[in-house]
BABADREN-377315 format. One line per 5 residues: number of its first residue (from 0); for each residue y, z, x of C-alpha. Coordinates in steps of 0.05 Angstrom, whole numbers. Layout:
BEGIN
NUM	Y/Z/X; ...
end
This chain:
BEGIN
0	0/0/0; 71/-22/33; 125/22/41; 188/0/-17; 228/34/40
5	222/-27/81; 267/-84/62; 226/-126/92; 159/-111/73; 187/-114/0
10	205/-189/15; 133/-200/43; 103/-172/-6; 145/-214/-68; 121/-275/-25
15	55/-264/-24; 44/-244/-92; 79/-296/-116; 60/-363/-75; -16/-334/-61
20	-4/-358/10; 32/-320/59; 101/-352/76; 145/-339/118; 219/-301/110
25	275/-363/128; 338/-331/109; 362/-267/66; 434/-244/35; 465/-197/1
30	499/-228/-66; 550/-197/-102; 513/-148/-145; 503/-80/-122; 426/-75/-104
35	402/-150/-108; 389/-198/-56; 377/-269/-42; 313/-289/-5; 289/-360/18
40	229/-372/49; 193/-441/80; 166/-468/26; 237/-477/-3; 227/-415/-48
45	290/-376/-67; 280/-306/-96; 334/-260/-127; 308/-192/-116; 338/-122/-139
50	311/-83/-88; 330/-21/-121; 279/-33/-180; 230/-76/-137; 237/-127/-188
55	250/-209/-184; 302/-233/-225; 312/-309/-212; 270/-361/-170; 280/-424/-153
60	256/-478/-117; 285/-537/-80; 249/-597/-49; 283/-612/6; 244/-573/59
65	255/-495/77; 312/-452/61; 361/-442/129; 421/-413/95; 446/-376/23
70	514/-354/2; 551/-342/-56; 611/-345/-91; 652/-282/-88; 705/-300/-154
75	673/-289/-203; 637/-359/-212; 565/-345/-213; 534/-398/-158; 488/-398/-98
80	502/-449/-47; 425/-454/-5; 416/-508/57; 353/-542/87; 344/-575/156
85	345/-639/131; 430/-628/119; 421/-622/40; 463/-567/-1; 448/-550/-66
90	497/-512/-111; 462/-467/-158; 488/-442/-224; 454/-374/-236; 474/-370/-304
95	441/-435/-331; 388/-429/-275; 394/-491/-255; 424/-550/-196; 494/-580/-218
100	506/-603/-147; 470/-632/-96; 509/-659/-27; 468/-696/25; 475/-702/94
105	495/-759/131; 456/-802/177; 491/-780/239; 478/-709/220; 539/-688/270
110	604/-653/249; 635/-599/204; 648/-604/127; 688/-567/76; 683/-571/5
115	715/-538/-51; 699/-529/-115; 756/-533/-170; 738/-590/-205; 728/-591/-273
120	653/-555/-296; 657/-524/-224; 634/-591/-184; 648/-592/-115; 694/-637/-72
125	695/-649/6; 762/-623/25; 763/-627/102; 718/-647/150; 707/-652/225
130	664/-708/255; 647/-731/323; 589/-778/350; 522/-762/346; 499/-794/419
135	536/-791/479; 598/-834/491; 585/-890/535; 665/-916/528; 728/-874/521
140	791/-924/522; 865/-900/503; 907/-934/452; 955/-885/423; 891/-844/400
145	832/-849/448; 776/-901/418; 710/-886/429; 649/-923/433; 572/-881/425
150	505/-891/434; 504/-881/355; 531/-944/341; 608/-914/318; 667/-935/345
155	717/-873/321; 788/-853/338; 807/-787/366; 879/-768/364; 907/-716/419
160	961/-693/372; 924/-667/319; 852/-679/283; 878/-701/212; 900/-770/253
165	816/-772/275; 786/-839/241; 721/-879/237; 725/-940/246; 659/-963/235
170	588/-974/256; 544/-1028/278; 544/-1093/319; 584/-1159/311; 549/-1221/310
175	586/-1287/351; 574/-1365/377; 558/-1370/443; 546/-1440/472; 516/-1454/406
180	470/-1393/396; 478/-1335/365; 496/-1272/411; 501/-1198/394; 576/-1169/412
185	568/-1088/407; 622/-1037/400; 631/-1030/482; 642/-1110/489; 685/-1106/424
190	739/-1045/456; 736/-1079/515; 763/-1136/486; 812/-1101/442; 849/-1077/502
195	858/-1139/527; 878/-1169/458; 914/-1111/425; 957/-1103/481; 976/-1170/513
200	948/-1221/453; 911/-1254/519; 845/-1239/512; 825/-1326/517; 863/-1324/578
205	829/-1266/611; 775/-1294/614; 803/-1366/641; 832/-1328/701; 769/-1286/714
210	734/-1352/722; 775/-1389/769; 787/-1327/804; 714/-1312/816; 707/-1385/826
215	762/-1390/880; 736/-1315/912; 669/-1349/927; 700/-1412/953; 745/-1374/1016
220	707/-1375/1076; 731/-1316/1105; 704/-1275/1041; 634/-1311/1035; 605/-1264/1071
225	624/-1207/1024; 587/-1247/967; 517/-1228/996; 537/-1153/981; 549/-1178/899
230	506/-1171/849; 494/-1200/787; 514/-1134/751; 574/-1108/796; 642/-1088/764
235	702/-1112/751; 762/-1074/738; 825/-1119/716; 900/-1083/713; 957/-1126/671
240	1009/-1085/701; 997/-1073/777; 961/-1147/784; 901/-1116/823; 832/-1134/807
245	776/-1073/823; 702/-1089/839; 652/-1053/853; 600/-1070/902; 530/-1057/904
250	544/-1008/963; 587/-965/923; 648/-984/960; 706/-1006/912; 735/-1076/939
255	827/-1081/913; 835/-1155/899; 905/-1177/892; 906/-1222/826; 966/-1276/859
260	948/-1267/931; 875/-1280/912; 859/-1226/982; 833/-1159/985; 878/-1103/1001
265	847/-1044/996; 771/-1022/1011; 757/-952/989; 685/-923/1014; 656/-851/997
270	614/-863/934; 549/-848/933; 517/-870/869; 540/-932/816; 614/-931/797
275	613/-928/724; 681/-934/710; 752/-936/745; 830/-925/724; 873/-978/760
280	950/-962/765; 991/-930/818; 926/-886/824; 860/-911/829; 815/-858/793
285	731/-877/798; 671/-844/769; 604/-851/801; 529/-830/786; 531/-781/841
290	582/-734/799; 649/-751/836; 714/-770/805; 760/-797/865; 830/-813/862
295	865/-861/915; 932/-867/918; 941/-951/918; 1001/-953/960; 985/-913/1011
300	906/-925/1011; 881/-852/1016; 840/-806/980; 883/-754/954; 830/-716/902
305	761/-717/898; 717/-660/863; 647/-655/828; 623/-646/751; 555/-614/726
310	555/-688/684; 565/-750/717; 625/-778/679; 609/-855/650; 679/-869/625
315	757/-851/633; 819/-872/613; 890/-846/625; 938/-841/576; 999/-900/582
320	1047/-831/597; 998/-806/651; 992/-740/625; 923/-732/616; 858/-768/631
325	809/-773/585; 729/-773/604; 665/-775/575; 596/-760/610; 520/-772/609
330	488/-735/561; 554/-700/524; 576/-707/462; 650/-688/480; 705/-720/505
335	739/-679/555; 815/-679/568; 838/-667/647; 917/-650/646; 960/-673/708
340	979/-622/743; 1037/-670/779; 1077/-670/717; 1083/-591/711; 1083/-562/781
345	1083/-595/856; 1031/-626/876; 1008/-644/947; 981/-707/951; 968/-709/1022
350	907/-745/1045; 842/-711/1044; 795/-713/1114; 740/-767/1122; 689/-701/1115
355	724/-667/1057; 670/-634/1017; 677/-636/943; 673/-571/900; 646/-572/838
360	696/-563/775; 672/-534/709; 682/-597/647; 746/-573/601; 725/-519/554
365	654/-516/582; 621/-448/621; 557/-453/652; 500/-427/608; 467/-396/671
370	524/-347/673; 511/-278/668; 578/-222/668; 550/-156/690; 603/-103/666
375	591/-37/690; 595/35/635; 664/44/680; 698/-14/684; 690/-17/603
380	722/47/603; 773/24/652; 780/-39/612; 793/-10/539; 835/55/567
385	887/3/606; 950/12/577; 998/-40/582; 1067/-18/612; 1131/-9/570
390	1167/-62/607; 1133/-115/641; 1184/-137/684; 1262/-124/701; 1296/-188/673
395	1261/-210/610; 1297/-161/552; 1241/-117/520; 1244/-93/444; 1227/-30/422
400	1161/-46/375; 1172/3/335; 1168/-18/260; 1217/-44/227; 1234/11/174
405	1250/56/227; 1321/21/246; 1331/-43/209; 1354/-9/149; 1397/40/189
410	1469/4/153; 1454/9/95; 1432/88/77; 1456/115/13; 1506/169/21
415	1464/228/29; 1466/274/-36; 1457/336/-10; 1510/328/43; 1534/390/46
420	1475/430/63; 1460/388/127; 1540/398/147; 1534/480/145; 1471/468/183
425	1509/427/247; 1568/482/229; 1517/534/244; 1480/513/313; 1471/454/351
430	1410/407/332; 1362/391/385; 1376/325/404; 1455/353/407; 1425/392/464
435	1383/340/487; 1442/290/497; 1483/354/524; 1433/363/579; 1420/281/586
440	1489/266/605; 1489/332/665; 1432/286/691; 1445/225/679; 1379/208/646
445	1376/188/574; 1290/184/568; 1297/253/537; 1348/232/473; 1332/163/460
450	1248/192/455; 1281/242/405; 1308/177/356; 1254/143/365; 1212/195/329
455	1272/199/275; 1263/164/206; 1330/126/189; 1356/189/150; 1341/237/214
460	1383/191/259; 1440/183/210; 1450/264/207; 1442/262/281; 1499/213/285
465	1539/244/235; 1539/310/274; 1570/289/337; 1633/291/303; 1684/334/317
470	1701/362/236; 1620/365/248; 1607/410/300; 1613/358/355; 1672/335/399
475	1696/273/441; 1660/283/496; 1591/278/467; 1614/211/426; 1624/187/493
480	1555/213/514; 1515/175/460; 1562/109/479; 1537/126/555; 1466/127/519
485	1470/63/490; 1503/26/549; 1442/58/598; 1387/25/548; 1428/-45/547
490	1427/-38/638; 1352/-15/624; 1337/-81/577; 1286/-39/544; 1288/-21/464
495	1337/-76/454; 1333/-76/381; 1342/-4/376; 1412/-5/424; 1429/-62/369
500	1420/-17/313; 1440/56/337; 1506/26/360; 1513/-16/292; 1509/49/255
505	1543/86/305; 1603/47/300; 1608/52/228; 1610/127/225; 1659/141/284
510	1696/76/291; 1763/96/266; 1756/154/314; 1738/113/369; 1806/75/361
515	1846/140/368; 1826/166/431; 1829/133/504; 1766/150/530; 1722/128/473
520	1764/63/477; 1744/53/541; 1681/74/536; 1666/29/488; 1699/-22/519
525	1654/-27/578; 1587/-20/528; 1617/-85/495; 1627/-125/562; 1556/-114/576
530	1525/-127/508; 1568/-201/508; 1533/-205/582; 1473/-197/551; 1475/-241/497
535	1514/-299/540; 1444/-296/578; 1398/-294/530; 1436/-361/490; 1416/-395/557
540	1348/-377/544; 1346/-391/477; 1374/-470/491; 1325/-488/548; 1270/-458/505
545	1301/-497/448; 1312/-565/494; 1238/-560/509; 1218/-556/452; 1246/-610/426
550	1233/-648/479; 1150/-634/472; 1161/-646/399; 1198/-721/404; 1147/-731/476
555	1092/-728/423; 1102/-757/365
end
């Protein structure tokens, strides 16, 4: 006899007496009612169980293979939502016991969906959704978005700006005449082409001068003996806007051939495995098989980076502002971004030795699977109990954190009713922070006050502020105190919100004072030159981080 203690002996047991075989437990959840629970099990059997009464409520049974996932609606629509390895979801209505809904999968089987469910009769609607490729890239080319070619078949269109601009723009091959036969034209031949086309609407032509140029190349005498080193399937890589032609040998060594000069002008040596694919500009940027990306610099003809990836990369492309170069590798699914680290700090580009050893560089986003972060009992301790320091450095201004409630509303207090009471009270003895700031001012440290109104609600600093006064207990001299207070937090740039605020309300209660005697006036006086210091240097601030914004903004779009 089993144990009802056991939740999942219970579940065991409701399988077994139910199918006659014994299943096996895929997936269990709480629902919404106290006590029951959803079960699914590998047959595809779903169980509603109120564990508190050992008792089945609801079963049901979808077709589609086992159950991997349950969930339910939480207002107040009675579904179940169950999945199946196969990609199917079936909606469930529990109160007519029955399957309203029922969303398939795609073929690729690859991305992230969203539905909602608002329409009329509670039918569900895909609201967002997140797709990628379900086989590795083999092409990654830029054009405004980068344009992607897979092993699946897709072309798609990934934008760098933001995902709602991500298209598909298809699937399949594309069938063409060649010397009278039919010839099959696949997504990598067809981007290859649009970049050609799309960009410079001379994609006939291309081809023309890649002809007679290959045709002339073999004709030079002084070159023939570099033909015996090409293959039938070496690479060419053609740049409209420096003129240089790229091929790669079947030694790994990357041959510059100027397009009007019809000579080489550049030989760049190091690879190790097939080039897969190059960037041509002002840089030359190549990815081989044995998982280096290498960047020459064209006019100077030296290596100026080189480092290693886990993946060999197959493709890259850099984006027409040079900001970032885009890569995809053997066996990934991603596309990984790789900013340039020129554009936002200096870079040396000085050449690298003959024997410079590559180190190997993690992919964007990626962290080895292999690694392991030991943390000892103390350094957790360490880690958690860290505080982090009131001011992090000298320059930057720091604000107080303290919530708003406690000063923001500091202006505009009601007159306080019982006004009276609090005025016999300052009559009587001095408060403690009237002390405090009596003391503070002898040392010239103001830690000891300014702690004491930061522990004030807005009502405790407006008595406090009221009773420096002179009808209140108070004179001149410790007016000028609290102004000597408020000037040391402004030098400090610490609780700059609360200086704001405590001199606001300050200023309100004793400025007609302030104008009738000389040494409040001047007091004052020098607490307003450095507040307009202040602000004159944060504005600054505020317009370069203003300008740069803007700048990002307009750089983007």
């Amino acid at each position: 006899e089993m144990p009802s203690s056991s939740l999942f002996t219970n579940f065991y047991f409701v399988a077994v007496v139910t199918s006659g075989n014994p299943l096996f437990l895929k997936i269990s959840r709480q629902t919404p009612a106290v006590d029951v629970v959803a079960v699914g099990l590998s047959s595809g059997l779903i169980i509603i169980h109120n564990i508190k009464f050992d008792e089945s409520l609801m079963k049901f049974q979808q077709d589609w293979g086992p159950v991997t996932s349950l969930s339910f609606r939480t207002d107040g629509h009675p579904a179940m939502v169950a999945g199946s390895p196969v990609g199917h979801i079936g909606l469930w209505d529990l109160e007519q016991k029955k399957l309203p809904l029922h969303i398939t999968n795609g073929a690729d089987r690859v991305g992230i969906r969203v539905w909602i469910f608002d329409t009329a009769g509670g039918g569900g609607r895909l609201l967002r959704s997140r797709l990628g490729h379900s086989a590795p890239p083999t092409k990654v080319q830029h054009h405004g978005s980068l344009l992607t070619v897979s092993q699946d078949g897709t072309l798609q269109s990934f934008s760098t700006v933001h995902e709602r601009f991500n298209r598909s723009l298809g699937h399949g091959t594309i069938y063409f005449l060649f010397h009278g036969k039919m010839a099959v034209m696949d997504n990598e031949m067809l981007i290859s082409i649009l970049f050609v086309y799309m960009h410079k609407s001379l994609f006939p032509v291309f081809f023309i001068k890649i002809n007679q140029l290959v045709t002339r190349f073999h004709q030079q005498e002084e070159i023939q003996k570099e033909n015996s080193r090409l293959v039938s399937d070496c690479s060419l890589f053609l740049s409209w806007y420096s003129g240089k032609l790229v091929i790669a040998l079947d030694d790994f060594t990357l041959n510059v051939l100027d397009v009007e000069t019809k000579r080489v002008v550049r030989k760049f040596p190091g690879h190790r495995g097939q080039v897969n694919d190059m960037v041509n500009g002002r840089w030359l940027i190549a990815a081989a098989m044995d998982c280096t990306i290498r960047t020459w610099d064209l006019p100077s003809g030296c290596l100026v980076d080189c480092f290693l990836v886990d993946s060999a990369a197959v493709s890259l492309t850099m984006s027409p502002t040079g900001d970032f170069l885009a890569s995809s590798h053997v066996d990934s699914l991603g596309i990984y971004l790789w900013s340039n680290n020129t554009l936002c700090s200096m870079v040396s580009l000085c050449p690298l030795p003959s024997d410079y050893e590559p180190t190997v560089i993690m992919l964007p986003g990626t962290l080895h699977s292999n690694t392991i972060f030991e943390i000892t009992s103390q350094e957790l301790e360490q880690y958690f109990m860290t505080e982090s320091p009131e001011q992090l450095d000298q320059q930057p201004v720091t604000l107080s954190l303290l919530p708003d409630s406690r000063w923001k509303n500091l202006l505009h207090l009601d007159i306080i009713n019982d006004g009276c009471l609090w005025r016999k009270t300052f009559l009587a003895q001095k408060s403690a922070f009237f002390q405090q700031l009596e003391s503070a001012t002898l040392r010239n440290k103001y830690n000891g006050p300014v702690g004491m109104l930061k522990e004030m609600g807005p009502s405790g600093i407006d008595a406090e502020l009221r009773g420096l006064a002179p009808d209140m207990g108070g004179d001149v001299s410790v007016l000028q105190d609290f102004l000597k207070i408020v000037a040391s937090m402004l030098n400090s740039k610490r609780d700059f919100d609360l200086a704001q605020s405590y001199l606001a309300l300050f200023l309100k209660l004793h400025l007609r004072l302030i104008t009738q005697e000389p040494e409040l006036m001047e007091e004052a006086s020098r607490v307003s030159e450095k507040l307009e210091e202040m602000w004159t240097s944060m504005q600054t601030l505020f317009n370069q981080s203003l300008c740069l914004l803007s700048y990002t903004k307009s750089a983007l779009l």
